[in-house]
N, C-alpha and C positions, 0 to 999 in steps of 0.2 A: 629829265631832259636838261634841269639848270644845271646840272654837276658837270652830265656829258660837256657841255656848253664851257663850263668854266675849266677844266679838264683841257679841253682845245686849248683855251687862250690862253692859260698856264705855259701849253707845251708851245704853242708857237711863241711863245715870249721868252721863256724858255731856252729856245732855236735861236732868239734874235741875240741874248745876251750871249748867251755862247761862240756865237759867229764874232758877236764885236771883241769882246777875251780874248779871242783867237788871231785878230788882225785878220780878218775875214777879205779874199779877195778871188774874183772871178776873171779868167782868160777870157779877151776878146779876140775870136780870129777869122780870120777871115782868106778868102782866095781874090785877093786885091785884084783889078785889074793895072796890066802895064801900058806901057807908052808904045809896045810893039802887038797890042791887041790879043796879047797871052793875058796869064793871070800870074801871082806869084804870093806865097803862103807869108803872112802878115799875122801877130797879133802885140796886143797892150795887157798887161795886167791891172785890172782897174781897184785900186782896193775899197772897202766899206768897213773896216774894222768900228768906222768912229761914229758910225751908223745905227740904228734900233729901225733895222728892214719894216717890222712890224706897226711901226709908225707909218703912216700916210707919206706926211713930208718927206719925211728920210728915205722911203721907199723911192720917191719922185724926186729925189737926188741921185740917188743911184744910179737910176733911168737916164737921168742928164748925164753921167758921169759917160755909163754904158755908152749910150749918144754919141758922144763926146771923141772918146775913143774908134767906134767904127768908122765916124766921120774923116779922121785924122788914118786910117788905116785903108780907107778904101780910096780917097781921093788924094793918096800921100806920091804916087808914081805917074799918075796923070795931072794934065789941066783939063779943064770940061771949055773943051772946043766946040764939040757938037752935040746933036739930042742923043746922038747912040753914045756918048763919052757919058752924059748927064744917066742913060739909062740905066747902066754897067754898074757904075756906083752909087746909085742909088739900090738896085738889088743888091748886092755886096753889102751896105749898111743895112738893109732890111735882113738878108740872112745871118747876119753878126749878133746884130743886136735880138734879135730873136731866139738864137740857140744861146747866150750868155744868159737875158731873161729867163729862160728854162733853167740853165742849170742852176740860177740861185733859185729862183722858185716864186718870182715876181708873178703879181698875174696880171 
């Protein structure tokens, strides 16, 4: 069970140095909401190259970064006037950042 064990944290470490080697970075995108109540295809590429995922911290910078970005992509065509402006992009940054988290592999 130790070897299985140490085996994992090998390969996920592994994964993390590889990712950083590589300038490692994930699209954030999104279907923004507009100013005329449509939506319109947005995204940032946020990199982590400089990152060790596998790290606690580092992971919870990413997170910010990730953040950071759908914030900036979802609320970039609107002002939040109203609770339905507030709703809109608030789902928009919840589905962003959710499908980026996936694709790197955060959990």
């Amino acid at each position: 069970m130790k070897s299985i064990l140490a085996v994992s944290i090998l390969f996920v470490v592994s994964l993390a140095q590889a990712a950083s080697a590589q300038g490692a970075s994930v699209v954030v995108k999104a279907m923004a909401p507009d100013s005329r109540g449509g939506t319109v295809q947005k995204e940032v590429t946020v990199e982590y190259g400089d990152l060790n995922i596998a790290d606690r911290q580092d992971a919870a910078t990413l997170l910010s970064r990730i953040n950071k970005a759908a914030a900036a992509i979802c609320a970039s065509e609107i002002g939040l006037r109203s609770l339905a402006d507030l709703t809109r992009v608030s789902r928009c940054r919840a589905k962003a950042v959710n499908e980026a988290v996936s694709v790197v592999g955060l959990p």
